[in-house]
C-alpha positions in Angstrom: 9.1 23.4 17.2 5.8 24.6 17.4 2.2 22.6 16.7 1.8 24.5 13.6 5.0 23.9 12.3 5.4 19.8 13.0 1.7 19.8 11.0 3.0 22.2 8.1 6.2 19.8 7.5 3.9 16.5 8.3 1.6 17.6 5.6 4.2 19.0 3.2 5.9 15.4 3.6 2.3 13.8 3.1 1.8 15.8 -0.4 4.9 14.0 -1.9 3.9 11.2 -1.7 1.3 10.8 -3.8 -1.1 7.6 -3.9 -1.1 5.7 -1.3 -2.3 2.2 -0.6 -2.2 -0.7 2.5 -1.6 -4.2 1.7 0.5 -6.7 0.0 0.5 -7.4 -3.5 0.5 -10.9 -4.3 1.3 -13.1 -7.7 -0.3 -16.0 -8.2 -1.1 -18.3 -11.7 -4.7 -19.4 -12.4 -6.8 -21.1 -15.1 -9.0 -19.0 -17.2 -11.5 -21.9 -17.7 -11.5 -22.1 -21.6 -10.8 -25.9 -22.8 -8.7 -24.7 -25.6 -6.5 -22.9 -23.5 -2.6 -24.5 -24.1 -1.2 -22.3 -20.8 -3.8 -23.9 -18.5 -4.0 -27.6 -20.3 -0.2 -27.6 -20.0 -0.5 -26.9 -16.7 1.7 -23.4 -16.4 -1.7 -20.9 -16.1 -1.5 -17.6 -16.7 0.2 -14.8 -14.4 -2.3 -12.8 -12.0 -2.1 -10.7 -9.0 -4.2 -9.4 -5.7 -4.4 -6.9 -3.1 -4.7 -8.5 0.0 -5.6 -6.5 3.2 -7.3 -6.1 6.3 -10.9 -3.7 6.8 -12.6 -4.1 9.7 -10.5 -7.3 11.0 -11.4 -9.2 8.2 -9.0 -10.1 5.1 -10.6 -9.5 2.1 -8.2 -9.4 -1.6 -9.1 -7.7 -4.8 -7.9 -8.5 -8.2 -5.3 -6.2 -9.7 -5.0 -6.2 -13.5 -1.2 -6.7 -15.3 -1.5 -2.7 -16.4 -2.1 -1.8 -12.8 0.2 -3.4 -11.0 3.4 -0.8 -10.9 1.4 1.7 -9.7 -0.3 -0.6 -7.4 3.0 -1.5 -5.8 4.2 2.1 -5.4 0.9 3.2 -3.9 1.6 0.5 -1.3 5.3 1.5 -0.9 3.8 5.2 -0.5 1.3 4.0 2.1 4.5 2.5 4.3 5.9 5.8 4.2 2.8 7.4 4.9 2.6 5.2 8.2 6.3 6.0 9.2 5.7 9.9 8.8 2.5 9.2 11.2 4.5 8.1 13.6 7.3 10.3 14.0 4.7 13.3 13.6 3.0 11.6 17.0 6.7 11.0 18.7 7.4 14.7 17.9 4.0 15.9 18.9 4.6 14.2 22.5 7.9 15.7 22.6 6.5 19.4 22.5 3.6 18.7 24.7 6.5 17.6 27.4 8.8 20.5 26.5 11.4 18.7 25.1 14.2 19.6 23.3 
């Protein structure tokens, strides 16, 4: 297989997959603060969720709000294939710069 051909089908693979994303998604409860609150005074909190991931060698997390969290998760499950495709492009890259079959 030629260069220009393992890029085409790289590239081609890279367009289905739509959004992608690195990190973990993480659930966690929290208070909201207000006194009157019966979730938090009972103790229970209310259901949240964060991006956690690594820039620079530094962790950092952003809140992800309850309407954005199914995408959220399949841009990260998008971004693991994403990293899978990069490396069998480079294993088949090496292959045809050694001539092999």
């Amino acid at each position: 297989m030629r260069e220009k051909e393992l890029l085409k089908n790289f590239l081609g693979a890279v367009k289905q997959l739509g959004p992608v994303a690195k990190g973990s998604l993480c659930q966690f409860r929290r208070k909201c603060g207000k006194a009157s609150c019966k979730k938090c005074s009972s103790g229970e909190g209310h259901l949240s969720y964060k991006l956690t991931f690594i820039q620079d060698g530094s962790t950092h997390t952003r809140f992800v709000g309850p309407t954005q969290v199914e995408a959220m998760r399949n841009a990260i499950a998008s971004g693991r294939k994403l990293e899978r495709l990069i490396l069998e492009f480079g294993l088949d890259y090496l292959k045809q710069m050694k001539n092999e079959p």
